[in-house]
N, C-alpha and C positions, 0 to 999 in steps of 0.2 A: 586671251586671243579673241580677237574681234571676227564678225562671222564673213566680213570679206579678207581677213586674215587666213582664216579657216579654207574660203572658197579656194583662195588664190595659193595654198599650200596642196590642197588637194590636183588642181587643173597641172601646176606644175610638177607635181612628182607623177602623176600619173602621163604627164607627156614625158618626163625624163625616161618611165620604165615604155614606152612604145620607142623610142630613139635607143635606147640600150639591147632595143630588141630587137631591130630593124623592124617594125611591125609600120612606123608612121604612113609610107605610101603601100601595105599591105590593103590588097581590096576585100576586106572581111565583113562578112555582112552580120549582123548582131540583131538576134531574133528576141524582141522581151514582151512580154506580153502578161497582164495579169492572172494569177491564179485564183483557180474557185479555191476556199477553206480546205473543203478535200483531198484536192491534188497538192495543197502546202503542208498541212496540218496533219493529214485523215482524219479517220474518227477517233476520236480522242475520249479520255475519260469524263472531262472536264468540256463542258459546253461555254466556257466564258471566256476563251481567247481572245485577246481582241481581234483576230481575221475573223474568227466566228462571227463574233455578235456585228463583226461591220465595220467597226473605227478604223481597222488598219487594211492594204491590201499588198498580198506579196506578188511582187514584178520579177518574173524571172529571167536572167539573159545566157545565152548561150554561147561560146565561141571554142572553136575544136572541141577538144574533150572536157573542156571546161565548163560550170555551169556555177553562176552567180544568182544571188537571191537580193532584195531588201522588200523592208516595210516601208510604205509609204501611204498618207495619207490622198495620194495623188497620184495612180496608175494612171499610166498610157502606155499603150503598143508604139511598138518602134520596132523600123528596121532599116540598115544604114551602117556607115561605116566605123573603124574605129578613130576614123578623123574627125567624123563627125560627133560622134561621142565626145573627142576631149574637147571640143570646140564648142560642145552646150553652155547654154547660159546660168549656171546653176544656183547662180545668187540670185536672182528674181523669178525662175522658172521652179517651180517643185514637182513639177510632171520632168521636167529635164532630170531636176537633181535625184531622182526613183532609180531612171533609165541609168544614168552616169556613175550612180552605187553599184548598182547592179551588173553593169558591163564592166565594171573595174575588177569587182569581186569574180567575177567569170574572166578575165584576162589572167588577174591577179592567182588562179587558183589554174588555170590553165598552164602557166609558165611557173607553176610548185614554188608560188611564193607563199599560200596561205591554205589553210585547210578548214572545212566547217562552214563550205559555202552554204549549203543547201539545211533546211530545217531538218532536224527530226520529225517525224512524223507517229501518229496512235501512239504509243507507252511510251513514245522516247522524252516528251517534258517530264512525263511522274519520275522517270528515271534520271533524266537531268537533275532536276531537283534532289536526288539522293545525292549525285555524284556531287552534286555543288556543297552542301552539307559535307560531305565527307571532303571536300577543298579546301573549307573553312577553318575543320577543325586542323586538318594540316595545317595549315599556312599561313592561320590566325586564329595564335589559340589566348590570345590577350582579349582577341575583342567581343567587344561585349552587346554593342548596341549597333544597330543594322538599319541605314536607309535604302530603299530600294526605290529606284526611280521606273518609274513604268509599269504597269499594270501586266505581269507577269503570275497567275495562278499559283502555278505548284509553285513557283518559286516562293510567293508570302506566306500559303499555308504552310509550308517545309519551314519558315523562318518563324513563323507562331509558335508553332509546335515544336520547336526547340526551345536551347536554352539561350535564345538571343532575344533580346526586346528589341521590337520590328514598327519603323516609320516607315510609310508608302507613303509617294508622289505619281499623281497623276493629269492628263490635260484632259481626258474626257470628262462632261460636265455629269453623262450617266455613271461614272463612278465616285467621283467630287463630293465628300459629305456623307456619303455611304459608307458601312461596315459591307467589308470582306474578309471573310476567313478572320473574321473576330481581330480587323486590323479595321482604324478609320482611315478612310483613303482624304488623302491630304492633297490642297490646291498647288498643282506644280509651278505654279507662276507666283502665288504669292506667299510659300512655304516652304522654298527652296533653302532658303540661307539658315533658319533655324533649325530645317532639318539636316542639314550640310553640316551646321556646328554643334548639331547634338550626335552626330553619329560617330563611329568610332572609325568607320568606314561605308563608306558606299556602293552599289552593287545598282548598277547602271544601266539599261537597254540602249544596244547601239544604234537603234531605230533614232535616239536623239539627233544620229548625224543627218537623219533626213526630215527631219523639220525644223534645225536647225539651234536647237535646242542645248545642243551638246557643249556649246562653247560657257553654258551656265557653268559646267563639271567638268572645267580643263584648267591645271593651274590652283585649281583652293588647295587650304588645307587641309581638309580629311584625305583621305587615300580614295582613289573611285576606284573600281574595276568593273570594264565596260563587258556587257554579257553579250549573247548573239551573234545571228551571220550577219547583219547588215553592215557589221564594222568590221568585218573580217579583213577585207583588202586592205583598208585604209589602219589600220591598227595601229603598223611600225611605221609610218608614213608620220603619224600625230602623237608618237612617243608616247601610247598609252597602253596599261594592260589589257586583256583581253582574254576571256575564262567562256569557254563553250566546248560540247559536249559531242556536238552534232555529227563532228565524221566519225566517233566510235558508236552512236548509237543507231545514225541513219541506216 
């Protein structure tokens, strides 16, 4: 899937589910604005998130009782309709394509199509990180060797210190070439296919959908399962898995 394939899949089904819902001429106003680390994360055990250290920011949007999240390299405040929302330009805009995850996932979880909008916050990663572990060994008890795309803590220490041999991918250039958690962090752009075809399986941040990233791990052959809220709306939309923890730990 090509990333105007991608775009042009997303704009469309997210306008199918506003037309199924009569919402299209709905004058709804959609509040998104970015979060401090804090109010996304709390305080947490682990100081190297990436919202912490900086690389990523969570945009949060709101509508009825709904409340959508994503990570994005590219916050901006908006507030505006949900016509205007499907009407962004998400293929050349990445401050649009922030707002447009995030009000999808907050429609999306508002009309009880998706759950695990919003992050866990303080103990809920170290805890994710067990439940994810105790997923694996359910669900895949063949596999042996684990790539993890995105710089997710507790997730690669939990994957060290098991019994899985663990490749990371990353695009920050601060973790690029560096040991964490007794793992080499590997160049996401140029390390991709080798560690795609050495995994038995991949365990994916859906933060990809917002840098566009994701269409690298749609369609290969290892099996991915995409983790997180930022894919949440979009998940059954792009016929992929999708493993997150967030609404039983929030």
């Amino acid at each position: 899937m090509t990333k105007q394939e991608l775009v042009e899949l997303l704009k469309t089904n997210f306008a199918q589910v506003l037309r199924e819902n009569h919402l299209e001429q709905e004058e709804v106003s959609i509040h998104c604005r970015a979060l401090s680390p804090e109010e996304a994360i709390g305080i947490t055990k682990r100081k190297d998130f990436p919202i912490i250290s900086g690389k990523d920011i969570m945009v949060q949007a709101e509508y009825r009782d709904g409340k959508g999240q994503a990570f994005t390299d590219a916050p901006a405040d908006f507030n505006g309709t949900l016509a205007d929302v499907a009407e962004m330009d998400i293929m050349n805009e990445p401050h649009a394509r922030g707002i447009f995850i995030a009000s999808m996932n907050a429609v999306m979880n508002a009309l009880g199509k998706c759950v695990g909008t919003v992050h866990c916050r303080t103990e809920g990663p170290e805890l994710c990180a067990k439940e994810m572990l105790s997923y694996l060994r359910s669900n895949y008890p063949d596999v042996k060797r684990i790539g993890q795309v995105g710089y997710q803590p507790a997730l690669l220490d939990m994957l060290f210190h098991s019994e899985y041999e663990v490749r990371v991918l990353d695009l920050n250039p601060a973790n690029v070439g560096e040991e964490r958690y007794g793992v080499l962090v590997e160049d996401g752009a140029t390390a991709k296919e080798d560690v795609t075809a050495w995994a038995d399986l991949i365990l994916c941040t859906g933060s990809t959908l917002c840098n566009g990233t994701i269409t690298d791990y749609l369609g290969i052959d290892t099996e991915v399962i995409f983790f997180g809220i930022t894919i949440a709306g979009s998940a059954d939309m792009l016929g992929v898995k999708r493993v997150c923890f967030a609404d039983q730990l929030s």
